[in-house]
FINUKE-745527 format. One line per 4 residues: number of its first residue (from 1); for each residue x, y, z of C-alpha. Coordinates in steps of 0.5 Angstrom, whole numbers, plus 500, padded with zeros to 3 digits. Example, Ala and Ser with C-alpha at 12.3 -4.5 7.8 and 13.67 -1.06 7.14 Angstrom:
// residues 2
1> 525,491,516; 527,498,514
//
This chain:
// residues 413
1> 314,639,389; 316,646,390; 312,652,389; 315,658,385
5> 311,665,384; 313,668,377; 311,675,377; 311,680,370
9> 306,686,368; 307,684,361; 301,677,360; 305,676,353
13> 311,674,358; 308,670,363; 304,667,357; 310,665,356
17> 312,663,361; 307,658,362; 309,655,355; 316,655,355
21> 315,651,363; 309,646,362; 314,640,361; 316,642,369
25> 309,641,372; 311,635,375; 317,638,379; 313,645,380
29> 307,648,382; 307,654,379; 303,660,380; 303,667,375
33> 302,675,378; 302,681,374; 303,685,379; 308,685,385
37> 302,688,389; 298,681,387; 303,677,388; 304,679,395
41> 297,678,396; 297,672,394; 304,670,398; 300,672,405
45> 295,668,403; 299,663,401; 305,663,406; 309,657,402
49> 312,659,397; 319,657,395; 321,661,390; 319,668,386
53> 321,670,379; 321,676,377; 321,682,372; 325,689,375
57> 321,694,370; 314,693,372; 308,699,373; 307,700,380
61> 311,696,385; 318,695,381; 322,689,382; 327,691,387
65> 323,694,391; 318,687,391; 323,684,392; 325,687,399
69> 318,687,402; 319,680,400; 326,679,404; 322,681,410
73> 316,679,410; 317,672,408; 326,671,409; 326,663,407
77> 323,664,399; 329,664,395; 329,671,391; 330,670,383
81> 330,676,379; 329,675,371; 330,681,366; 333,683,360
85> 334,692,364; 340,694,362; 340,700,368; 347,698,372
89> 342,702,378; 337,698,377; 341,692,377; 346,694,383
93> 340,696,388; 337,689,386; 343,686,387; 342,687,394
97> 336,684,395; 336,677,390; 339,671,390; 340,671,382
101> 339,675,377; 338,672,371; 338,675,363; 332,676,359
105> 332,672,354; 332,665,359; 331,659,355; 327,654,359
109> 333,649,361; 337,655,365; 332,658,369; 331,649,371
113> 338,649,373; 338,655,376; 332,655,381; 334,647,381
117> 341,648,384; 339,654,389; 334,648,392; 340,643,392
121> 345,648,395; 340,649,400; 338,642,402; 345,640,402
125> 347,647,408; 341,643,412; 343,637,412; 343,633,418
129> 350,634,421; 350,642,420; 342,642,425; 346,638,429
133> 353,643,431; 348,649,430; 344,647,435; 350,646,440
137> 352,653,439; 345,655,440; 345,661,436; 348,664,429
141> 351,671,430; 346,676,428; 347,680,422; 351,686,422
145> 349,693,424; 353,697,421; 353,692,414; 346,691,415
149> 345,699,414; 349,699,408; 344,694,405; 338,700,407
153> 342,705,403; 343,702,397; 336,699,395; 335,707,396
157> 333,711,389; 339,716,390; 343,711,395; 351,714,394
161> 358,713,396; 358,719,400; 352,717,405; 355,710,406
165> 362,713,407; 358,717,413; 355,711,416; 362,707,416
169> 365,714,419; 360,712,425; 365,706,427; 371,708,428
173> 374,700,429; 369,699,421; 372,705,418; 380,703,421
177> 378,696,417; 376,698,411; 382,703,410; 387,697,412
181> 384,693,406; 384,699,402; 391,700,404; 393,693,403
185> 398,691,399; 393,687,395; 390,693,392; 396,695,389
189> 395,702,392; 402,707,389; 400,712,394; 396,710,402
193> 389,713,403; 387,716,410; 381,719,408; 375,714,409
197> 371,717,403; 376,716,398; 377,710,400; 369,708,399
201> 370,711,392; 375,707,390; 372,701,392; 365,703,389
205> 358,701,391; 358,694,389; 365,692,393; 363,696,399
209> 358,693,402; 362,687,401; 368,689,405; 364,693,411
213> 362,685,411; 369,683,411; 370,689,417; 365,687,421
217> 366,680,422; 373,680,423; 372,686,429; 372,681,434
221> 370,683,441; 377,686,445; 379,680,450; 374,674,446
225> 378,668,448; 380,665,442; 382,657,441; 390,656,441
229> 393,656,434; 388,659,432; 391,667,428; 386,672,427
233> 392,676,424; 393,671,419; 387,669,417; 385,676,416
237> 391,677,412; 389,670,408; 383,673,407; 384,678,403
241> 390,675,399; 384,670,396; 380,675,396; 385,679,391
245> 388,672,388; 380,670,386; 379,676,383; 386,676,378
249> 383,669,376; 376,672,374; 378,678,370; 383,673,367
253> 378,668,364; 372,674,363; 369,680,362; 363,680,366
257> 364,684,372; 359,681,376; 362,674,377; 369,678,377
261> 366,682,383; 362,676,386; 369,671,386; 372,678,390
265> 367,677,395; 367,670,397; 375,670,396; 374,676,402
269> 369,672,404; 371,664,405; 374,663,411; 367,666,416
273> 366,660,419; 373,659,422; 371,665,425; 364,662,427
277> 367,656,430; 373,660,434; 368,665,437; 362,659,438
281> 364,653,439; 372,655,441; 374,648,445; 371,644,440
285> 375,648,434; 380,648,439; 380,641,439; 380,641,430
289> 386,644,430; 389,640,435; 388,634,432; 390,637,425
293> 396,639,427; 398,633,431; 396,627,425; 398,632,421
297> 391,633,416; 387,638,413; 383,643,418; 377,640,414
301> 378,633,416; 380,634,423; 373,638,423; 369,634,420
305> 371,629,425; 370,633,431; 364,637,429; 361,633,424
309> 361,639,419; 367,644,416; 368,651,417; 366,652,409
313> 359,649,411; 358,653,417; 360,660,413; 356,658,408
317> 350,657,411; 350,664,416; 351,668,410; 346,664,406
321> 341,667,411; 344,674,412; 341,673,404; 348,674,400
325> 348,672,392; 348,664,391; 354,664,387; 358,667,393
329> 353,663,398; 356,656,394; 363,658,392; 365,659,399
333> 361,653,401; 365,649,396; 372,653,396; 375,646,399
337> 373,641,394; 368,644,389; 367,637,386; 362,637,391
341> 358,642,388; 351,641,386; 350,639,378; 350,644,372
345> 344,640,369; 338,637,371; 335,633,366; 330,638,363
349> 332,636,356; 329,632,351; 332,625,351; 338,625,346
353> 338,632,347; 346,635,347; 347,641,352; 348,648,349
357> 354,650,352; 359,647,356; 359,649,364; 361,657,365
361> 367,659,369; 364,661,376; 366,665,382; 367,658,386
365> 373,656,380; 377,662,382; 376,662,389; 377,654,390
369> 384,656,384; 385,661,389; 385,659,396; 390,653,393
373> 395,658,392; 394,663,397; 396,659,403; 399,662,408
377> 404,659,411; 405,662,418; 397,661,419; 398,654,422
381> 390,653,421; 391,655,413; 387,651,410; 391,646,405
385> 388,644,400; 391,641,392; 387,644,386; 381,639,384
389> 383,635,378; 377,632,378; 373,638,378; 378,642,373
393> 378,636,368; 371,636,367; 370,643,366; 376,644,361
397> 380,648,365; 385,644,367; 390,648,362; 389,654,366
401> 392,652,372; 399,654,370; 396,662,370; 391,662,375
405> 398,661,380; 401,667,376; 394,671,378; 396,669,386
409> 403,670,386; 404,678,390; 405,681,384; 400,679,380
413> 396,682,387
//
């Protein structure tokens, strides 16, 4: 049985609650605060909490700042945000510290499945192989300085562009790697930028943080020895034409500008764990390569061969500790074959009971889409992978494959 904390200033909305949620008492324990500082007293006294729940406009403490005294104090309890703000500050800066943000009014089905797929995805990350490959590597690299400081800068009240072009500006190898993203020719930039600041401003606050990341991880170490076959250059350069490619898709499809970022972010994102593996466990990533040259297969079956996992799964659970957005976390852990996705629904209805809505499209379908169409053919480590029929099928897109192609091809990027 999970524990879940739900925390609101307002009795009627946790009255609410209780009554919307009762027929999921046999799954969770659940627990109510009207304050954050009364939940956070109720979290130190009772250190195992799952899950919180929680409003942003609260008196005293609001939901932001909540919830990164909880990221602290408490890092393995999955950060959930429910609100009907309209304040795009409010949501940029908590954005930063919660796993999902999810919209008032939220019917009782959607906040199951939510919270339900956040505890599969993570059960699936610690599944034995991958505590078992970790424990051969000894350590996962730490959080980024440079992108951890940006983190501190934008949960700030007056956090702005200028003060985190400053911090950038400090490394001179982060800021040459954020200006040749910007300056790449997926961005579609008529005219090439040269100064720093300009080019944080035209990728705007949301996108930055997640591009410093990109340039942090991709800064290796000069003279690091790396597994033969493997291309730095080539995986950089794939990297940002998924990143691109997933988000033509995602703007083709909807206006919702937090899928369209998050589908850029894990396109820029997906192939973090070739760099873990090439980096911590190089003869045995060497060997992967090796073996998927030689039989010829895919990257992915060769590693899972080797290693007992894939990179994908590797990538993803580093950054579902480093705290990234659940979207992000499960698209790059599943970009290679997202059949394998936790389920859309948990079974919360009443027997009989048909579903609302079909599956949303999702930031996972744009860089799953994108990845297929993307590879790059001078990378022989590029991973080759077909589309998920399976996948596409049973959400109704298989109609779109056609035009997502069109939103990789470099023009369209």
């Amino acid at each position: 049985m999970k524990r879940v904390l739900f925390v609101d200033d307002e009795i009627n909305v946790l009255n609410g609650l209780k009554r919307m949620l009762r027929t999921v008492a046999r799954d969770w324990s659940m627990s109510f605060s009207q304050s954050a500082d009364e939940a956070l007293e109720a979290m130190r006294k009772f250190p195992d909490f799952d899950v919180v729940v929680t409003d942003l406009n609260m008196a005293g403490m609001n939901g932001a700042d909540f919830l990164l005294t909880v990221r602290d104090e408490f890092p393995s309890t999955v950060r959930f945000v429910l609100t009907g703000t309209t304040d795009s500050q409010l949501i940029l800066k908590v954005s930063n510290v919660a796993h999902q943000i999810l919209g008032k009014p939220c019917e009782p089905q959607r906040l199951y499945n939510a919270v339900s797929r956040a505890f599969a995805l993570r059960n699936q990350l610690n599944a034995g192989p991958m505590k078992e490959t970790l424990h051969q590597m000894g350590r996962l690299p730490a959080l980024p300085v440079i992108y951890q400081r940006v983190l501190q800068e934008m949960v700030r009240e007056d956090a702005s562009v200028s003060e985190i072009g400053k911090l950038i500006e400090q490394d001179a190898a982060i800021s040459a790697k954020v200006l040749q993203i910007v300056n790449s020719a997926y961005m579609g930039l008529r005219n090439p930028i040269s100064n720093l600041l300009q080019a944080c401003s035209m990728l705007g606050l949301a996108n930055l943080k997640n591009v410093v990341l990109m340039a942090e991880v991709f800064d290796m170490p000069v003279g690091k020895k790396l597994p033969p076959g493997f291309s730095l250059e080539s995986l950089w350069s794939h990297c940002l034409a998924v990143g691109e490619a997933a988000r033509n898709i995602a703007r083709e499809e909807t206006s919702d500008r937090q899928i369209i970022d998050r589908a850029f972010t894990a396109g820029l994102l997906h192939e973090v764990g070739q760099l873990i593996l090439a980096t911590q466990l190089t003869d045995a990533f060497g060997r992967a390569i090796q073996l998927a040259d030689e039989r010829p297969m895919a990257l992915a079956d060769a590693e899972r061969e080797v290693l007992g996992v894939t990179h994908a799964q590797i990538g993803s659970y580093l950054l579902e500790l480093w705290g990234l957005p659940d979207p992000v976390i499960e698209a790059i852990a599943f970009h290679l074959g997202p059949s394998g996705a936790p389920p859309e629904d948990y079974s919360l209805l009443e027997p009989g009971r048909a579903l609302d809505e079909a599956a949303p499209f999702t930031a996972l379908t744009a860089v799953h889409m994108a990845n297929c169409f993307c590879e790059d053919s001078d990378a022989s480590i590029a991973v080759k992978v077909a589309p998920d029929s399976a996948y596409l099928e049973r959400l109704g897109f298989a109609d779109r494959i056609d035009t997502w192609q069109d939103c990789c091809k470099p023009s369209a990027v």
